[in-house]
C-alpha positions as CSV (number, residue, x, y, z in Angstrom):
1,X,0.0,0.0,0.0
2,X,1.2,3.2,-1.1
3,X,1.8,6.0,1.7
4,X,-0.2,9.0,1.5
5,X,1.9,11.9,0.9
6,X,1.1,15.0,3.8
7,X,-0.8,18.2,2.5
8,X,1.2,21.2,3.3
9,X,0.3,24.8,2.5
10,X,2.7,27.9,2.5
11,X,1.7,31.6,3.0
12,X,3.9,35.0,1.8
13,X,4.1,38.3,3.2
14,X,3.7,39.6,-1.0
15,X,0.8,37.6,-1.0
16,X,-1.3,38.2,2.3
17,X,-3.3,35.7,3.7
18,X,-3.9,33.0,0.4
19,X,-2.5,29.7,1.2
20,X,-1.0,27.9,-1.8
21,X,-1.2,24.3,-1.3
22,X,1.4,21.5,-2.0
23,X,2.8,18.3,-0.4
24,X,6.0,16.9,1.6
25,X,8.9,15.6,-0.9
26,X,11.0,15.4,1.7
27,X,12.2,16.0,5.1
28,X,15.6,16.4,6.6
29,X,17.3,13.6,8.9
30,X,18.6,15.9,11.6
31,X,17.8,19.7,12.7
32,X,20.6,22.3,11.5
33,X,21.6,25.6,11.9
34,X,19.2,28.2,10.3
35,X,21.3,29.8,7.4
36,X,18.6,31.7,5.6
37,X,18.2,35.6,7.3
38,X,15.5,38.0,7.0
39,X,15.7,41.9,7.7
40,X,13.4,41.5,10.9
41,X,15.0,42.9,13.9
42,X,12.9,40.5,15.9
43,X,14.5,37.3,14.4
44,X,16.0,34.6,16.2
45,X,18.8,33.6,14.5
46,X,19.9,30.8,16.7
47,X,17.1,28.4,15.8
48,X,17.7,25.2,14.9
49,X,15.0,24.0,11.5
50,X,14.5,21.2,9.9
51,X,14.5,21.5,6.1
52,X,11.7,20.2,4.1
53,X,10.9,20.1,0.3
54,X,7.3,21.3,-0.6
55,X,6.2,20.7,-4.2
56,X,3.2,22.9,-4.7
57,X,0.4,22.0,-6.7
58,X,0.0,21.9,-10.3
59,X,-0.4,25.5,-11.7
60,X,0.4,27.2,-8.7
61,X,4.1,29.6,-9.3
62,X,5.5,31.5,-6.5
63,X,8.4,33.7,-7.7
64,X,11.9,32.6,-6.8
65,X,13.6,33.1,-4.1
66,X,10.3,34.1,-2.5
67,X,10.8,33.6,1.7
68,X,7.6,31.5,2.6
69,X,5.9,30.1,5.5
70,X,5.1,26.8,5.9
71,X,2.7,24.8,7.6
72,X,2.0,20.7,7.7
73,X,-1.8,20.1,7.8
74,X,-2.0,17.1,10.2
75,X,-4.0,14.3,8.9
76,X,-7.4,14.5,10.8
77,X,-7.8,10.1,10.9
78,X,-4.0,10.0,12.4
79,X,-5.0,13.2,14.9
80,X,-7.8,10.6,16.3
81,X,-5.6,8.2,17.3
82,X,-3.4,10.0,19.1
């Protein structure tokens, strides 16, 4: 049986609130050091991420180089188990 791939949607400040869906390629083996800055003053610098690759849905083009956010929806049947 083939696993289900997660839904994941990302969000951009150029963009407001629309969500622009996609799913989990992949996700890191081990938390690293963040190496990609913004200009916030309010940034914390010293937080450890785990990289993931998103591949957006079919039609959807974000510019790039374009910072997003990203967010894994959690699969409702798995959240009932828990």
């Amino acid at each position: 049986m083939a696993k289900a791939m997660q839904k994941v949607y990302v969000t951009a400040d150029a963009f407001g609130k629309q969500q622009f869906w996609g799913h989990v390629i992949r996700v890191g083996q081990q938390l690293g050091r963040k190496n990609v800055r913004t200009d916030e003053p309010t940034e914390h610098v010293d937080t450890k991420i785990l990289e993931t690759l998103v591949e957006l849905d079919a039609g959807t083009q974000l510019p790039i180089g374009l910072r997003v956010d990203g967010f894994i929806v959690a699969d409702s049947q798995q959240m009932a188990r828990q």
